[in-house]
C-alpha positions, 0 to 999 in steps of 0.5 A: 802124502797128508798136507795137513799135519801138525807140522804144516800147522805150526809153520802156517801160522808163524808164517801168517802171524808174522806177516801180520805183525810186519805188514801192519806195524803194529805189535800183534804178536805181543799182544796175542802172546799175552792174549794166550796167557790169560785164554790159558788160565780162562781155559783152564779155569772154566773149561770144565763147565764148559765141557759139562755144557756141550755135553749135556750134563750143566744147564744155563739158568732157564734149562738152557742146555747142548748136546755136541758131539765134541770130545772135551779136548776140542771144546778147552781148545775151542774156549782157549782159542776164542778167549785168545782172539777176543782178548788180543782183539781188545789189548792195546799194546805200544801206545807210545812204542809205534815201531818195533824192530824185525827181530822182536817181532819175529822172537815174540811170533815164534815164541807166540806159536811155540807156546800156544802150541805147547798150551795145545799139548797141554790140553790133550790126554795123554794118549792123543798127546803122545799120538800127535808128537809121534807123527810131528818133527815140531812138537817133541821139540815143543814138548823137550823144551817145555819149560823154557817155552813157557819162561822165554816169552816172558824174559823177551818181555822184559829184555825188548822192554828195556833194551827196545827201540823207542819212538 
């Protein structure tokens, strides 16, 4: 039996960043939900070149050049996931909000992992994609539901910031 799954994943790291959200009382999850917006769109934008580069095909100003033995996939997933961690290092959310409720914390980590997820799929060809959802019992939800995963994040936004509990 493989441990390691899509599944397994998925639940590990909602597991691991709700408890990181609960534990520090601070508002990680919506920092890093708003990290993986704009590590999407850097993904996206520069993900090419970036691939062209460990490829060996684009060279850094004085022949500056690597030659990975990567699939592009793994370096677009590589760049978003580096662009999330450095930017929901640095976002500083809730300077006058120091307490959160449980159940706005636990809403912004899973809609966190479900979009980033989502944002995973999205990155894959078609062929690997498919692959992967059919060995998942998360991710053909996560593909069912695309549309609502990319919007519902944005109105739990705009519902805790007005209804959420202030200091």
């Amino acid at each position: 039996m493989h441990f390691l799954t899509w599944d397994t994943g998925i639940v590990a790291a909602l597991v691991l960043l709700l408890l990181y959200s609960l534990v520090i009382q601070k508002h990680k999850a919506l920092s890093v939900l708003l990290s993986m917006y704009v590590a999407y769109v850097v993904a996206s934008t520069w993900g090419d070149q970036v691939v062209d580069f460990f490829l060996g095909s684009r060279t850094l100003p004085g022949g500056v050049w690597v030659k990975a033995n990567l699939a592009p996939y793994e370096v677009r997933v590589g760049l978003f996931v580096l662009a999330t961690i450095v930017l929901a290092s640095f976002v500083k959310i809730g300077a006058r909000r120091a307490k959160y409720g449980t159940l706005e914390v636990v809403a912004y980590s899973v809609l966190t992992i479900a979009l980033g997820a989502l944002f995973i799929l999205f990155f894959m060809d078609p062929t690997s994609r498919a692959l992967a959802v059919s060995h998942s019992r998360l991710l053909p939800l996560v593909i069912m539901f695309k549309q609502w995963i990319l919007g519902l994040p944005v109105v739990a936004m705009v519902l805790f910031g007005i209804y959420g509990s202030e200091e």
